[in-house]
C-alpha positions as CSV (number, residue, x, y, z in Angstrom):
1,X,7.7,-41.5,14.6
2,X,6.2,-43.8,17.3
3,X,6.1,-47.4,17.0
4,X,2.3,-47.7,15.4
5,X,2.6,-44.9,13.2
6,X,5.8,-46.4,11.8
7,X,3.4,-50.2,11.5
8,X,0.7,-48.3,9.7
9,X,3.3,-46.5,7.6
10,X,4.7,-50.3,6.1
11,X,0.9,-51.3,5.3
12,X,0.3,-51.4,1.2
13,X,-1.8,-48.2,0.0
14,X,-2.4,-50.4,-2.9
15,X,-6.1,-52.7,-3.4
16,X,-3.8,-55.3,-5.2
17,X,-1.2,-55.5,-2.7
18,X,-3.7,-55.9,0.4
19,X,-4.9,-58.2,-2.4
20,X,-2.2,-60.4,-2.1
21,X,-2.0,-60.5,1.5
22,X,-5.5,-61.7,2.1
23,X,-4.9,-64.1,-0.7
24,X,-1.2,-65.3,1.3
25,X,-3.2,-65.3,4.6
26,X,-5.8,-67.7,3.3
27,X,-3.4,-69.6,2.1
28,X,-2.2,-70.4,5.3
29,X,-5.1,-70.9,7.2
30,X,-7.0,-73.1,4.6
31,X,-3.8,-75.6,4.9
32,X,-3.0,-74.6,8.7
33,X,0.4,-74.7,7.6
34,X,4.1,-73.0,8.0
35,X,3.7,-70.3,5.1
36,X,1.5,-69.3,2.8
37,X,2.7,-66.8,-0.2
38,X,1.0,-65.1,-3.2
39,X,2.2,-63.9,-6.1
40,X,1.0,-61.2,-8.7
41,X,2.7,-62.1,-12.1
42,X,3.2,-59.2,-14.7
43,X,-0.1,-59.7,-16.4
44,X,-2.1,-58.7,-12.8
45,X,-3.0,-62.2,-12.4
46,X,-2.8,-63.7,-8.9
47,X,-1.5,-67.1,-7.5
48,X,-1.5,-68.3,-4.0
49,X,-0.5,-71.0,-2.4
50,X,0.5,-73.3,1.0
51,X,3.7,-74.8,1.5
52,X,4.1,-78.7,0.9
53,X,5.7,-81.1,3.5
54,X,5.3,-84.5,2.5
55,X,7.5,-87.6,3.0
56,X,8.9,-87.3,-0.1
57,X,7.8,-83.8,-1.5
58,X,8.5,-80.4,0.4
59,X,8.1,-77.1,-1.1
60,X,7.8,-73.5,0.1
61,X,4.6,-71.5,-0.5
62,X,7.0,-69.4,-2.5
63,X,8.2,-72.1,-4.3
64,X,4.3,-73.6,-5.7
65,X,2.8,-69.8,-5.7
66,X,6.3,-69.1,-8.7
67,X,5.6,-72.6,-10.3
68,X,1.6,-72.1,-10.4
69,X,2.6,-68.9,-12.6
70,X,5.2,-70.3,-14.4
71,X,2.9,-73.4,-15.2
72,X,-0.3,-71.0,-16.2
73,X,2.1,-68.9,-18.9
74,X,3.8,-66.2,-16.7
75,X,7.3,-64.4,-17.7
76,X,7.6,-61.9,-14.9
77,X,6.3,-60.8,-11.5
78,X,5.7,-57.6,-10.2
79,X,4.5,-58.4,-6.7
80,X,5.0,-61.1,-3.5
81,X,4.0,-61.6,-0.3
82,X,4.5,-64.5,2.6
83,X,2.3,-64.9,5.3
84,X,3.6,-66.9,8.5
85,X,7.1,-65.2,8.4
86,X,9.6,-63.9,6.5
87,X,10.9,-65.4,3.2
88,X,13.9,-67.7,3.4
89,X,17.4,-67.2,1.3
90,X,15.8,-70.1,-0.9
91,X,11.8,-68.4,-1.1
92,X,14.2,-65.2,-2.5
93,X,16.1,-67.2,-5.2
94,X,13.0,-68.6,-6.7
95,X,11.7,-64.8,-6.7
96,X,14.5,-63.1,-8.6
97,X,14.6,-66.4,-11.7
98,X,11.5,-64.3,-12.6
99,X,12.0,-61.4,-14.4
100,X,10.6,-58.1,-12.9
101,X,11.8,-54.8,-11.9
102,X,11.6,-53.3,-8.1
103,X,9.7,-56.7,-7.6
104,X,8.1,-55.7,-4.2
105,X,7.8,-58.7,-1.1
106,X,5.9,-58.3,1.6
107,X,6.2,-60.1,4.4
108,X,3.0,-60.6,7.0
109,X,2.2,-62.5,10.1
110,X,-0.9,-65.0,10.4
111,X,-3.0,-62.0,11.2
112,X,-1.6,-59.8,7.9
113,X,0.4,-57.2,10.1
114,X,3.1,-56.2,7.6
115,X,6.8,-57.5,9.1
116,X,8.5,-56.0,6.8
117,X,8.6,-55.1,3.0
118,X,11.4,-55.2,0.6
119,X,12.5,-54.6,-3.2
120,X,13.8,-57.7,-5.4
């Protein structure tokens, strides 16, 4: 398989999955920041946000997009994605204290080109 077709191959055949990206990506360009993440919960509703770096308060995208869901009512997720990199060791913690099962994260560049995609 050459290099493209294997690209094309990790990009989501699903509208709420290419969803999410859009919603990560504008995330991170509204805030020009590090990361942005969204988050589908187990209800279908969505959550995006920008990471925080503050004096005093820093938070990942990962880590607001989880709380936003938590704080609106939400007990599981089925779906994730980062834009502006991959998820850290930390960004995949606050993922699995949510219950879900074959939790799928997607991980995008700036420009939504799929990195790589993996299974919580």
């Amino acid at each position: 398989m050459s290099e493209v077709a294997a690209e094309k191959s990790l990009f989501p055949s699903d509208p709420e999955d290419i969803k999410l990206i859009t919603l990560a990506r504008a995330a991170l360009a509204r805030v020009a920041t590090q990361q942005g993440a969204a988050v589908r919960d187990s209800d279908g509703r969505t959550y995006a946000a920008a990471s925080v770096e503050r004096e005093h308060l820093t938070l990942s995208a990962v880590a607001v997009a989880v709380a936003m869901a938590i704080s609106s009512g939400a007990d599981g997720l089925e779906a994730a994605v980062v834009a502006g990199g991959r998820p850290t060791p930390d960004d995949l913690d606050i993922l699995r204290d949510m219950p879900g099962s074959e939790v799928a994260v997607w991980s995008v560049d700036g420009q939504g080109n799929v990195l790589e995609i993996s299974q919580l």
